[in-house]
N, C-alpha and C positions, 0 to 999 in steps of 0.2 A: 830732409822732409819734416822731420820733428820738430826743428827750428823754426820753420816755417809756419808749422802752425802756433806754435806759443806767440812767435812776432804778431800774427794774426790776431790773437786773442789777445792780447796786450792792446794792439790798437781798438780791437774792437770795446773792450774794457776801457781805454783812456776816451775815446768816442762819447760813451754813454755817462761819463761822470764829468765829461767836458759841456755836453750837449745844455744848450738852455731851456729852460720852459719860458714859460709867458702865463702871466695872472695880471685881469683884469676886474676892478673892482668898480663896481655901481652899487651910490650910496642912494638911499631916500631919507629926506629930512620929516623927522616925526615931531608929530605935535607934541605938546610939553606932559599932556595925559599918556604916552606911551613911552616904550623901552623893547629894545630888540630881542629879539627871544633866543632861543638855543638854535643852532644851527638843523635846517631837515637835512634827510642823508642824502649822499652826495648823487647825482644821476650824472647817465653820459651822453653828452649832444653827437650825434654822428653825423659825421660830414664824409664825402668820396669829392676824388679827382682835386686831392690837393686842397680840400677846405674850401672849394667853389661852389657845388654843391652841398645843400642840406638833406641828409636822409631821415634824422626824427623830426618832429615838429620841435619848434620853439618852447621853452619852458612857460605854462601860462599862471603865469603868477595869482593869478586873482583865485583858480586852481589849488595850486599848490599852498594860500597862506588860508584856503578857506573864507575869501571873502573878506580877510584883514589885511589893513596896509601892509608892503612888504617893506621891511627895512634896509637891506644889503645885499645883494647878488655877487658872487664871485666866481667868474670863468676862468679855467687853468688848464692849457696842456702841460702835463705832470709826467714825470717820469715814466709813470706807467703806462699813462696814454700813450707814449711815446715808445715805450717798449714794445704794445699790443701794436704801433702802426708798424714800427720794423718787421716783428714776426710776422703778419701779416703781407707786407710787402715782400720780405724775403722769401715767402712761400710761393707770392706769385710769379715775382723777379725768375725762382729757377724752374716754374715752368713757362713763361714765356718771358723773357730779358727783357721787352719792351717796357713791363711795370717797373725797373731800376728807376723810369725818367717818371714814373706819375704816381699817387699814393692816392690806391683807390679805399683807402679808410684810414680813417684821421678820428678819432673821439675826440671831445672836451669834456672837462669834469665841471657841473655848474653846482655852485653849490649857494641854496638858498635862505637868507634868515627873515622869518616874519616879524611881525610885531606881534605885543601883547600889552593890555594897561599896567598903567603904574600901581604896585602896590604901595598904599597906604600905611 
């Protein structure tokens, strides 16, 4: 029995360090008066049923930079997201098995940079 769970946890461990993410990056071309600023912190887009559906709204950039061009967006499911979807599923999975087949929350991490002018 003891065996069995280390095997378990082994695979479960080679699972999550084998496992891929995905980052997608969208750039904006800045005029030659600007340069891209510090990154804002990071939010998380939620999606249910497998990333088909959207639960938060879209990140609204014009929002978020205050009205300044935005320079670079970066969307990633991350490890972590990826961890939060397991736990998450695995807590549904053992009360009804049917969520094994559907992942009713998925996050992505978007992470935004604005502009700002060029200093002098």
């Amino acid at each position: 029995m003891a065996e069995r769970r280390i095997i378990r946890a082994v695979a479960v461990i080679a699972c999550a360090l084998l496992s891929a993410c995905s980052t997608i990056h969208f750039s904006h071309e800045l005029s030659s008066s600007r340069q891209p600023a510090p990154p804002l912190p990071v939010k998380w887009h939620d999606t249910t049923i497998d990333g088909m559906i959207e639960i938060s709204p879209p990140v609204n950039l014009y929002r978020e930079c205050k009205g300044k061009p935005w320079s670079k967006v970066t969307v990633e499911y991350s490890f972590s997201n990826g961890l939060v979807t397991a736990l998450v599923g695995g807590t549904l999975a053992s009360v009804a098995p049917v969520f094994d087949w559907v992942s009713l929350y998925s996050p992505w991490s978007v992470e935004t940079r604005c502009s700002q002018p060029l200093e002098p």
